[in-house]
PARO-507375 format. One line per field, with one value per residue (C-alpha): x, y, z; residue in one letter; residue number from 1. Coordinates in Angstrom, 3 decimals. Each point is the difference from the previous one (the first is absolute). Layout:
u <- [X_...] $
v <- [Y_...] $
w <- [Z_...] $
type <- [A_...] $
seq <- [NUM_...] $
# end
This chain:
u <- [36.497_-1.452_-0.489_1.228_-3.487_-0.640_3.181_-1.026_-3.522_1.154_2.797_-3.003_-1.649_2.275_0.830_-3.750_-0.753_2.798_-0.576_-3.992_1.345_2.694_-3.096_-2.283_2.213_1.099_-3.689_-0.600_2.496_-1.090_2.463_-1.963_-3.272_0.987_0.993_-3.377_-1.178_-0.181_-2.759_-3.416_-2.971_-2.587_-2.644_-0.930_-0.486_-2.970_-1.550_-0.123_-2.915_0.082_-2.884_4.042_0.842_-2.762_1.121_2.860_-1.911_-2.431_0.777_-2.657_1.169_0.564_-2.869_-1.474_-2.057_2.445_-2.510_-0.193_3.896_2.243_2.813_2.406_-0.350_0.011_4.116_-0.107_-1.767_1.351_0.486_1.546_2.766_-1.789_-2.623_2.719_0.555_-2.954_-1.119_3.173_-0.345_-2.901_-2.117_-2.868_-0.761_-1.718_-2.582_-0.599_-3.315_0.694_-3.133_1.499_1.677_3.310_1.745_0.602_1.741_2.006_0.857_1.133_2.062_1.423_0.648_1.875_2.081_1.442_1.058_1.361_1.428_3.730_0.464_-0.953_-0.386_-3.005_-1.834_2.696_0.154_0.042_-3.632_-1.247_1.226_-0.946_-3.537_-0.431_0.989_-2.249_-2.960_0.705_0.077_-2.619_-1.970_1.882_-3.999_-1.197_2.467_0.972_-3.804_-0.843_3.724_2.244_2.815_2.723_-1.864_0.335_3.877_0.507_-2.041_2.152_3.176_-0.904_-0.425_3.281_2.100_-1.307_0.179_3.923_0.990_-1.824_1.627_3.755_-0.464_-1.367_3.366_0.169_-2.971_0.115_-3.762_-2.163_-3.131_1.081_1.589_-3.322_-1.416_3.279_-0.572_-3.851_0.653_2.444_-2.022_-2.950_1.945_1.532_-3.789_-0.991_2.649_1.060_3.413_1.026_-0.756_3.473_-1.982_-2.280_2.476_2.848_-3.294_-0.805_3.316_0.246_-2.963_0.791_3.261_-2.058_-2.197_2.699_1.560_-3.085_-2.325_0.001_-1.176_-3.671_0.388_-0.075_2.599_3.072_-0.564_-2.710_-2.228_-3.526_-0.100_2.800_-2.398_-2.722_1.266_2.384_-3.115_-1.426_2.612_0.765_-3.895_0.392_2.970_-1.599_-3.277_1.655_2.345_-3.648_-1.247_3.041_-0.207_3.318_0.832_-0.436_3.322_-0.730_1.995_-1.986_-3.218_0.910_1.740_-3.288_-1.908_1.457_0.136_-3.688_-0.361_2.321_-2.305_-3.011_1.286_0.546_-2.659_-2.020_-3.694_-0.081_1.113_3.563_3.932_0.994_2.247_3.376_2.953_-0.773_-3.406_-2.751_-3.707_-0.983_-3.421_0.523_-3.924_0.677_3.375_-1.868_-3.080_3.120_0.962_-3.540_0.247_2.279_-1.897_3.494_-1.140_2.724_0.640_-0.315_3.310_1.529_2.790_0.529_1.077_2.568_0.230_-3.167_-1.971_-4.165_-2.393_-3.274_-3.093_-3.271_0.018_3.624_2.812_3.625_3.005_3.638_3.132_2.949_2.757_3.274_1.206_0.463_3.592_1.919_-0.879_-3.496_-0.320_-1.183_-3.761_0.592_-2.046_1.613_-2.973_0.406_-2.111_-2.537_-3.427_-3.293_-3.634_-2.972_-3.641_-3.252_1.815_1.517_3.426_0.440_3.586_2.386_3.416_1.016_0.462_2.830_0.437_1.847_-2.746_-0.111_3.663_3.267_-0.294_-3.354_1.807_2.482_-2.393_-2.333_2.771_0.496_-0.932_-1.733_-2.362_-1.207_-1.782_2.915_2.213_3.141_2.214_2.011_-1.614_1.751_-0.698_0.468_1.923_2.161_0.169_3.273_0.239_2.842_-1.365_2.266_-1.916_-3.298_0.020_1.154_-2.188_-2.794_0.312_1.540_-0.153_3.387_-0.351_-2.197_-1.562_-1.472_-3.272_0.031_-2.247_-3.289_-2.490_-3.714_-3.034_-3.436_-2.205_-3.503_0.832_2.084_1.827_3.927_3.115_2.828_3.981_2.565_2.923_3.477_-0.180_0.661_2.782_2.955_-0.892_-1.791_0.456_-3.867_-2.159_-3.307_-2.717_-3.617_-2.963_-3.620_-3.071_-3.395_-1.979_-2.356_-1.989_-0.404_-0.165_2.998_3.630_2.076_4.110_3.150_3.277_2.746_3.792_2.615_3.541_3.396_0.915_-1.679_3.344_-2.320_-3.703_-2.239_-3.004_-2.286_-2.951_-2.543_-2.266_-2.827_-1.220_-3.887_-1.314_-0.872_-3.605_0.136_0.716_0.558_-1.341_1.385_-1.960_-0.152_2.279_3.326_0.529_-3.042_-0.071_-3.508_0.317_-2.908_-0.841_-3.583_-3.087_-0.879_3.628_3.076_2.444_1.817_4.279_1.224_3.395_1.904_1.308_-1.684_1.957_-1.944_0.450_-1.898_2.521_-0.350_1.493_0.649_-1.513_1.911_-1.550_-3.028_2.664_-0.116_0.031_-2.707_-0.194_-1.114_0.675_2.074_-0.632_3.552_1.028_3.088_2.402_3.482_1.624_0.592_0.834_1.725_-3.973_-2.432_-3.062_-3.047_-3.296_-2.562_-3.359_-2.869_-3.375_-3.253_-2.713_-2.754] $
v <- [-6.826_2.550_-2.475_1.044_0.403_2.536_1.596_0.413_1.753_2.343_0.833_0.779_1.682_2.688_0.486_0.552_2.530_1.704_0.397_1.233_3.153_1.148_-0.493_2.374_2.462_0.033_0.391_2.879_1.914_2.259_-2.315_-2.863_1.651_1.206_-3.160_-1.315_2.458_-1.112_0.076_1.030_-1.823_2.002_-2.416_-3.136_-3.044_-1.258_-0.099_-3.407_-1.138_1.873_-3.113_-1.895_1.683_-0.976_-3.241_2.004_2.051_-1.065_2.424_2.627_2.758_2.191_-0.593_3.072_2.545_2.297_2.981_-0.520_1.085_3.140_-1.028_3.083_-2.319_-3.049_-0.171_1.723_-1.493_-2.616_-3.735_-2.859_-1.245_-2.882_2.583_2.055_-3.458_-0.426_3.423_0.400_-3.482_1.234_-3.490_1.894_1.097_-3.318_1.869_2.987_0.547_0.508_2.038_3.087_2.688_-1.188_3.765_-0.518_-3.272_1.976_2.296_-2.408_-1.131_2.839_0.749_-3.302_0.708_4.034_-2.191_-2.974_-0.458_-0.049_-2.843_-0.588_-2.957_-1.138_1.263_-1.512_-3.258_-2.790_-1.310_2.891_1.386_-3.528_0.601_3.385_-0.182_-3.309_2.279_3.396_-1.998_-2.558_3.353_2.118_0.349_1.955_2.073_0.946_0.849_3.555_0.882_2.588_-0.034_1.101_-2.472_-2.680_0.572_0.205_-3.019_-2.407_1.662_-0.911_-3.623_-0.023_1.252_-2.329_-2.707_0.726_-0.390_-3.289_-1.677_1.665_-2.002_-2.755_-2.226_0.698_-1.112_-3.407_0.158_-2.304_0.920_3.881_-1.048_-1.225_3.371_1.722_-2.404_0.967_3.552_-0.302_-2.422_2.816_2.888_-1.965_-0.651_3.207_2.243_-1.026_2.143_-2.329_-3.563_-0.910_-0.106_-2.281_-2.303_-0.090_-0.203_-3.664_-0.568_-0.110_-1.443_-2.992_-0.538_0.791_-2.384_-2.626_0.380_0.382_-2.744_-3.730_-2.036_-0.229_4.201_-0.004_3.128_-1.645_2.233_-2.466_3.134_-0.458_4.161_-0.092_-2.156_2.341_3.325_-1.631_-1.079_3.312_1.582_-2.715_0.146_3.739_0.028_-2.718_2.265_2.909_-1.595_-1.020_3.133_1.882_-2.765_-1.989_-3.527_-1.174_-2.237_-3.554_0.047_2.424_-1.701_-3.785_1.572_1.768_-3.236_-1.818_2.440_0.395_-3.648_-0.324_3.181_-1.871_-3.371_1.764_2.775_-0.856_-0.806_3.809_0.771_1.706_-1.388_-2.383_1.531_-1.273_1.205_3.723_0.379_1.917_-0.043_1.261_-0.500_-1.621_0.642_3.339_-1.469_-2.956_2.236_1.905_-3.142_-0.836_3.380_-1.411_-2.839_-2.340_-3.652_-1.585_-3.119_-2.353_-0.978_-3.350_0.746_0.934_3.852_1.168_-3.014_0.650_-3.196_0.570_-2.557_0.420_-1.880_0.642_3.316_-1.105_2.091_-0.281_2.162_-1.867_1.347_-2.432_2.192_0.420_3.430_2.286_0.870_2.756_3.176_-0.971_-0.583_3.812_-1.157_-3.729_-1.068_-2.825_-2.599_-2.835_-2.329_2.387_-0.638_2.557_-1.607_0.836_-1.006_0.964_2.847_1.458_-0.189_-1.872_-0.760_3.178_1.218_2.871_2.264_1.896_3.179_2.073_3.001_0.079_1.001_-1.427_-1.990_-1.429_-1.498_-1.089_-1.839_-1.559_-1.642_-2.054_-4.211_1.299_2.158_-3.001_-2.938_-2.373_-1.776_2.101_-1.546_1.434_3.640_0.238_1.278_-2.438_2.328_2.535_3.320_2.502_2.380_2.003_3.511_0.916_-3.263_0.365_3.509_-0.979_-2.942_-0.303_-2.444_-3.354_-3.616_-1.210_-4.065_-2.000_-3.485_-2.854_-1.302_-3.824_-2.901_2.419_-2.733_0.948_-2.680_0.535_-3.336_-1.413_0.818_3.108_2.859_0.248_1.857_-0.813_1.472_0.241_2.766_-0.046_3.720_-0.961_-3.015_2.240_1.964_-2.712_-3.559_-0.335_-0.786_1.231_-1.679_1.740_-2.260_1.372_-1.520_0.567_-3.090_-0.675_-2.496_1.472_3.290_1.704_1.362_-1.908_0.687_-1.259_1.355_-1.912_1.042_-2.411_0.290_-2.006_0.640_1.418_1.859_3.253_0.775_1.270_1.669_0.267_2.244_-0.399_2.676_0.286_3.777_0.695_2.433_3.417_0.403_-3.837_-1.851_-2.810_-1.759_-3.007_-2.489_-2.246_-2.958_2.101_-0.774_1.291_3.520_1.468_2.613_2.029_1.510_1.618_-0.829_-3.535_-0.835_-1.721_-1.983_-2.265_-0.081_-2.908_-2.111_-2.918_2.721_1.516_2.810_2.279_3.455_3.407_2.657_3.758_0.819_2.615_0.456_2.166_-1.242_2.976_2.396_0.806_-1.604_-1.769_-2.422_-3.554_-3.590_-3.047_-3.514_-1.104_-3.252_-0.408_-2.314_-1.113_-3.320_-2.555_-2.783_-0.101_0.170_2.027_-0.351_2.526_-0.452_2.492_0.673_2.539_-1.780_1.554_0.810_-1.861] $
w <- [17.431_-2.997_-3.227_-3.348_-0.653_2.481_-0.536_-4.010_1.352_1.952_-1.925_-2.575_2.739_0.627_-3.717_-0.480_3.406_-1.539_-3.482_1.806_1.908_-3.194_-1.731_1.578_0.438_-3.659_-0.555_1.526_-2.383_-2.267_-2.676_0.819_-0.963_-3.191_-0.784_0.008_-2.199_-4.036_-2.942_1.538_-2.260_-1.475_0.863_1.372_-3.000_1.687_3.320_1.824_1.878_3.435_0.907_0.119_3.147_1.958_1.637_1.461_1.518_3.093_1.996_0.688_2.812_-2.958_-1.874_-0.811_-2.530_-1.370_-0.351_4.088_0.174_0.484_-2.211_1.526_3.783_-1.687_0.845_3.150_2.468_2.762_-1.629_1.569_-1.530_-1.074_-1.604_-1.566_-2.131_-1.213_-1.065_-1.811_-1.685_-1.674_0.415_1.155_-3.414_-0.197_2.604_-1.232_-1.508_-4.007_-0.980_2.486_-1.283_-0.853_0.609_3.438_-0.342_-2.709_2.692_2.787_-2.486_-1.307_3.858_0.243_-2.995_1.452_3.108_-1.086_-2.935_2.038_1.635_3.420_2.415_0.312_-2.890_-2.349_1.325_-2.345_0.867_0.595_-3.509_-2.011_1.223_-0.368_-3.990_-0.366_1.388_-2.020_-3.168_0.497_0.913_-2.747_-1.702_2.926_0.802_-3.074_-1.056_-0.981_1.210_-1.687_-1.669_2.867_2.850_-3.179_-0.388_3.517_1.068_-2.955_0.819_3.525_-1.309_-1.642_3.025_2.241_-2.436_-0.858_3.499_0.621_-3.197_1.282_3.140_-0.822_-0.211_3.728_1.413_1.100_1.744_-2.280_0.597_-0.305_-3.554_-1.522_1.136_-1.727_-3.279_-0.381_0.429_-2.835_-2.345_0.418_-1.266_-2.864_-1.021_0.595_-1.675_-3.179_0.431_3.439_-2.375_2.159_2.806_-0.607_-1.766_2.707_2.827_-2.078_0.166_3.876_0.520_-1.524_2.278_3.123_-1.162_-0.910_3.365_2.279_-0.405_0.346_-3.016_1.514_-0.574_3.995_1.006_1.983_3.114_0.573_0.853_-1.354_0.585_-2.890_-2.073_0.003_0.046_-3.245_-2.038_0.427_-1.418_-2.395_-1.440_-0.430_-2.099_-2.189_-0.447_-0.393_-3.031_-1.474_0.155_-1.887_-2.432_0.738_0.220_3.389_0.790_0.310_3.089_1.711_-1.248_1.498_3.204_0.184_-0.621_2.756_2.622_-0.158_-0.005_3.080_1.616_-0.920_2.118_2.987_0.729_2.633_0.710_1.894_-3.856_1.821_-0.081_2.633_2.410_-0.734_-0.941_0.097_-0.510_1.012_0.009_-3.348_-1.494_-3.802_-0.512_-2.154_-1.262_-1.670_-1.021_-1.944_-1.464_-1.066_-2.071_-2.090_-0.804_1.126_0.796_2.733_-0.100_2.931_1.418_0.235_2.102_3.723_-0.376_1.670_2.124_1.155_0.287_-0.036_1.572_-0.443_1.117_-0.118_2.584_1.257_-1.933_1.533_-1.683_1.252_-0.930_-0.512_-1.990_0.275_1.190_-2.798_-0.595_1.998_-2.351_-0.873_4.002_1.458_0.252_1.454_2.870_1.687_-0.063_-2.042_0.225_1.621_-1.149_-0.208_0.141_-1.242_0.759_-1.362_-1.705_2.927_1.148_3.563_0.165_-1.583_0.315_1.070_-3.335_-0.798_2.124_-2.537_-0.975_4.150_1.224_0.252_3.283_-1.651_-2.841_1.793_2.640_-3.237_-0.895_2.980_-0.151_3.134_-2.010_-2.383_0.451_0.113_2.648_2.073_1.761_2.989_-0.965_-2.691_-3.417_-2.820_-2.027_1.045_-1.278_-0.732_2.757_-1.841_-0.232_-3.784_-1.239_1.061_-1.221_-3.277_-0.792_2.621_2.720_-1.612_1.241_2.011_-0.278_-2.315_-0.165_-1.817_-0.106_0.423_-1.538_-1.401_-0.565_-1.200_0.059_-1.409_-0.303_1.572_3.090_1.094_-1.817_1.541_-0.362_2.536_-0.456_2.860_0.512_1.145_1.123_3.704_-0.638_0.238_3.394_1.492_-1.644_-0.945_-3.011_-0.028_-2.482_-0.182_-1.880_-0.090_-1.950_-0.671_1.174_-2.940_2.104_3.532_-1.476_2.285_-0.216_1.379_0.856_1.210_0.990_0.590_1.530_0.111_1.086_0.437_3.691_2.749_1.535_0.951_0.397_-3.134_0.694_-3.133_-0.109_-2.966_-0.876_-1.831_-0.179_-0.181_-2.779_1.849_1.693_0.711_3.742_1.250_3.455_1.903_0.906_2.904_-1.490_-0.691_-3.044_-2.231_-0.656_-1.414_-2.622_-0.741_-3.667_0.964_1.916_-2.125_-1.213_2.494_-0.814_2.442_0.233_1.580_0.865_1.186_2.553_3.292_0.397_-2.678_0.421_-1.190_-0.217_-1.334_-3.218_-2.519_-4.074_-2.124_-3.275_0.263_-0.493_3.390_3.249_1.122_2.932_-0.175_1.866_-0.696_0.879_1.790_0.432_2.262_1.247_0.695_-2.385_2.374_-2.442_-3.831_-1.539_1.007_-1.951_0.315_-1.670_0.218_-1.656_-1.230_0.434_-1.087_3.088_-0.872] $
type <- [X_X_X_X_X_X_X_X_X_X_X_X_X_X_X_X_X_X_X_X_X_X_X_X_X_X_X_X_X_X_X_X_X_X_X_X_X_X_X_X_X_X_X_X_X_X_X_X_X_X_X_X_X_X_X_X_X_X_X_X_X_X_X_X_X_X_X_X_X_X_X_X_X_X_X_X_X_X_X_X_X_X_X_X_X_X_X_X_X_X_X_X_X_X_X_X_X_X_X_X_X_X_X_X_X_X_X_X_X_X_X_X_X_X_X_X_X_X_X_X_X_X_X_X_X_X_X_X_X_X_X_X_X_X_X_X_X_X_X_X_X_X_X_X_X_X_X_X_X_X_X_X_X_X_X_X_X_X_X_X_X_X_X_X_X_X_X_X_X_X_X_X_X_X_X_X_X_X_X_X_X_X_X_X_X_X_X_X_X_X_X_X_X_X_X_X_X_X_X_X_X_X_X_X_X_X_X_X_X_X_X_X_X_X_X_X_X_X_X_X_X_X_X_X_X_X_X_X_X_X_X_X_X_X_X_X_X_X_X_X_X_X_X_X_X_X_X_X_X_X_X_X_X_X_X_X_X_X_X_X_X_X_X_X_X_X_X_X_X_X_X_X_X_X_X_X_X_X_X_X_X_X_X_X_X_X_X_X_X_X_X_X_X_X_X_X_X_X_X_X_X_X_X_X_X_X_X_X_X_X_X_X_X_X_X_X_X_X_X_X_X_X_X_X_X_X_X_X_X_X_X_X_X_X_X_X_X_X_X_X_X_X_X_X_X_X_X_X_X_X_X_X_X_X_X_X_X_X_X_X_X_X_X_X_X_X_X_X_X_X_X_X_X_X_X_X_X_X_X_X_X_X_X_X_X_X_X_X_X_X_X_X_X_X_X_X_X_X_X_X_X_X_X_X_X_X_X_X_X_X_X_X_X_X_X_X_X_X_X_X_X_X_X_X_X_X_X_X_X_X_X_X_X_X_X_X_X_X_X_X_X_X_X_X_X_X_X_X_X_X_X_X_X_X_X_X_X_X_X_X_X_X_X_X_X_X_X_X_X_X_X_X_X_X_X_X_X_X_X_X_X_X_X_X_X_X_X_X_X_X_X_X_X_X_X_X_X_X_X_X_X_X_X_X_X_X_X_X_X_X_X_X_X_X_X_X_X_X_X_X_X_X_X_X_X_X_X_X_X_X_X_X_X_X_X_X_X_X_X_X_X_X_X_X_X_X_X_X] $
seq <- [1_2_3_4_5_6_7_8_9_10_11_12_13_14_15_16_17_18_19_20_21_22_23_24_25_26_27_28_29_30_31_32_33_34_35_36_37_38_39_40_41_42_43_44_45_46_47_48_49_50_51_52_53_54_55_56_57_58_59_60_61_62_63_64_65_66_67_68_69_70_71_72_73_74_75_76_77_78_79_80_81_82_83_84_85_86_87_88_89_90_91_92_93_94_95_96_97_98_99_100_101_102_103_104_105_106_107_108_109_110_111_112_113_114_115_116_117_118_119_120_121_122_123_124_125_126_127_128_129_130_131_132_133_134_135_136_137_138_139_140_141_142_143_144_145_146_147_148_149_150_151_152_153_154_155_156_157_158_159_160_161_162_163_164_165_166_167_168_169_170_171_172_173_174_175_176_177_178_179_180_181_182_183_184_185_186_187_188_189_190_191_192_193_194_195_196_197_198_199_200_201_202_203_204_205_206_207_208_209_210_211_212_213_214_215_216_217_218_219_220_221_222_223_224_225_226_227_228_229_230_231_232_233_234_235_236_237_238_239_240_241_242_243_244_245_246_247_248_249_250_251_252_253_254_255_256_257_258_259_260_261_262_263_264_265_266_267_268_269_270_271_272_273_274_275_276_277_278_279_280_281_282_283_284_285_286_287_288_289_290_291_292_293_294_295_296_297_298_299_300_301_302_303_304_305_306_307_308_309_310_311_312_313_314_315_316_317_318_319_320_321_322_323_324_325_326_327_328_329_330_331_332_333_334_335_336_337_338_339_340_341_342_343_344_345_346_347_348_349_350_351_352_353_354_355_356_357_358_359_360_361_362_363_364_365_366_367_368_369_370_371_372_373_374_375_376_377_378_379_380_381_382_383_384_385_386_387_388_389_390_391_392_393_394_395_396_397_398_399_400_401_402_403_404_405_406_407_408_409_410_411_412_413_414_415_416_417_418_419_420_421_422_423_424_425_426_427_428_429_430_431_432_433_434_435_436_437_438_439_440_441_442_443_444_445_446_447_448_449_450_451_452_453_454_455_456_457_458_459_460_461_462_463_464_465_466_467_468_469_470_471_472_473_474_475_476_477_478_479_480_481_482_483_484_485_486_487_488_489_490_491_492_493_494_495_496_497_498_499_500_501_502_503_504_505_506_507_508_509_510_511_512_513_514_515_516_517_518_519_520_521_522_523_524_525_526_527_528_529_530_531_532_533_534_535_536_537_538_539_540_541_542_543_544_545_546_547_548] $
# end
């Protein structure tokens, strides 16, 4: 039977897909495009620091000398459609070589401007717009340099346009991440145009509600995606420098959100200096992201709180990230991977035990298949994900793919004294289908120097079989060889390094898995441990020894 709650989304769902296609075809009307035309500024107030845009911008298939280019083929030649995006969001401006000529770039621009300054699909998409307006004004002093007047006009009215349809539309965008993009945008051309002051007052405006209504108290964002945190702060720590450098008061809410975000960042980067991989995130390296911080000379403040739900343990070379939150609600769900209490271990400074990574820069099925309990280092029982997702085509379209059924964490306990470092939490996520409790507890052993875990199902009634598999997936490039015993598993780091996985159980397994957290697929191995519940408590300790 559909819930009320269901019924409300997709409701929603079909009013929003809706309101989407009268949308784009209103905007291709010639009304639509007058309407976006009003005062055109006769120059820019000041220039912000186009240094600003560099943390957005790793990517380098673009980079490029300018003097090296034909600006008349720039436009025409055969892109993906994944390389259509990001030439026409601009972010490789943040490659180009600033001592070249800056005509040509004036010219691929101009180019850009004769074809698509009426709306079309792709190029006006709300991501791709947000970022191509951050990266034309944060770059406003090179382009603009030894320009004339007509490419001048052009290039601001340009601006304008594109900024007047992102503030139209942005009462119907209900993608948060997208709507910090739309609020920068808007914040920058308030700055930088004294005539669009509006701008910049209704962006603040917004971006304290999204900020009221998107993070936890510990300035964590409720999607419980440490992705979100990142990619946030970015944007967060350019508005705040970019308000310095036109001389404005920096709102105090920005400045403490800002505070604790990089705080909660701080707590949970890992010793490879990247995210953890849960909840939607990928492999990113924070090395150049806190070298940008360093620029600006802000000192972060060690955490005393466990961010996100994410506990740390760390121990000498033994670090262990365990995640023990509660699912994030229904529409801050679309990046959820179902693995609570899934766990991702560290030694030496490289990762041994990882999940899978979230599949979404990959393809559809990818996502989808990232997001399985399968695909994380956690316990599944019966094959079956912990969460479900929406399979309703109007709702997935119109919010991403949301969460069906939720959960509670149970009982989080941490422990750090003489002798070991522990967290331990249980889940109800399988009582409904199958009448079991499942409780995960791992430590650090301070005194015999190992990691050592324990995962215990219990149930009421033993009317039908459960068969619980337990994974724990190996970081690519590493394997894993049985020994003679059964039940010890050898995992080799290099030449001189091994570590030992052991258990109460002899039927360890070494299965073939899948890593989507490169961005791409990659294969890799996972240790298995299977069996079948023959009483109410099954108890399963396991452990990660150091080959001596």
């Amino acid at each position: 039977m559909i819930s009320l709650r269901t019924a409300y989304y997709y409701i929603f769902a079909v009013k929003i897909n809706l309101i989407k296609i009268f949308k784009k075809i209103y905007f291709k009307t010639g009304f639509y495009k007058k309407s976006l035309i009003s005062k055109v500024p006769s120059q820019f107030f000041f220039f912000p620091n186009p240094f600003l845009m560099s943390c957005f911008s790793n990517y380098r298939k673009f980079a490029f000398q300018l003097n090296n280019l034909d600006p008349n083929k720039f436009w025409n030649q055969n892109y993906s459609h994944k390389e259509k995006r990001e030439l026409h969001n601009f972010l490789w401006l943040s490659s180009i070589d600033r001592k070249d000529d800056s005509s040509t770039l004036r010219k691929i621009i101009s180019l850009w401007n004769l074809d698509n300054l009426k709306y079309k699909s792709l190029v006006w998409e709300t991501n791709v717009l947000s970022k191509r307006l951050m990266s034309w004004i944060l770059n406003a002093d090179i382009i603009l340099k030894n320009s004339n007047f007509d490419f001048k006009r052009n290039f601001i009215k340009s601006i304008v346009i594109q900024t007047n349809h992102l503030k139209k539309n942005f009462k119907y965008e209900i993608d948060h991440q997208i709507k910090i993009e739309v609020i920068t945008a808007l914040i920058l051309s308030g700055l930088v145009f004294k005539e669009y002051q509006e701008n910049y007052e209704y962006g603040l405006k917004e971006l304290e509600k999204l900020i009221e209504v998107f993070f936890d108290k510990n300035g964590f964002p409720l999607t419980r995606s440490p992705n979100d945190l990142l990619n946030y702060t970015k944007y967060f720590l350019l508005i705040k420098e970019v308000v310095k450098d036109a001389q404005k008061y920096v709102p105090e809410t920005l400045e403490k959100t800002l505070e604790k975000n990089l705080e909660c960042l701080k707590q949970i980067t890992t010793p490879a200096n990247s995210l953890p991989l849960f909840n939607g995130s990928v492999e990113n390296d924070l090395t150049n992201f806190y070298d940008y911080i360093n620029h600006f000379k802000i000192k972060i403040k060690k955490s005393k709180i466990s961010a996100g739900n994410i506990h740390v343990l760390k121990n000498k070379k033994d670090v262990i990230f365990f995640e023990a939150g509660n699912p994030p609600k229904k529409n801050y769900s679309s990046c959820y991977q179902s693995g609570p209490l899934s766990f991702e271990y560290f030694y030496d400074d490289q990762k041994i035990i990882t999940n899978s990574g979230f599949g979404v820069n990959i393809s559809n099925k990818a996502r989808l298949l990232s997001r399985f309990t399968s695909s994380q280092s956690a316990l599944c029982l019966n094959d079956t994900s912990i969460v479900g997702f929406e399979k309703n085509s109007m709702m997935n379209k119109a919010y991403g793919f949301l969460i069906k059924r939720d959960f509670k964490i149970l009982n989080l306990e941490n422990t750090n004294d003489t002798n070991e470092i522990k967290v331990e939490a249980g889940h109800n996520a399988y009582l409904n289908n199958f009448g079991c409790l499942h409780n995960r507890k791992i430590s650090i052993d301070k005194i015999n120097n190992k990691v050592v875990g324990q995962d215990k199902i219990t149930r009421e009634n033993l009317n039908s079989k459960i068969k619980y598999d337990i994974r724990f997936h190996l970081y690519p490039g590493l394997t894993a060889i049985k020994t003679i015993g059964g039940n010890t598993l050898l995992i080799q780091i290099n030449k001189n390094k091994a570590l030992l996985f052991s258990s109460n159980e002899k039927n360890l397994k070494i299965e073939k898995s899948i890593f989507f957290g490169a961005q791409k697929v990659l294969d890799n191995y996972c240790i298995l441990i299977s069996g079948i519940m023959e009483n109410n408590e099954k108890k399963i300790d396991w452990e990660i020894i150091k080959k001596i």
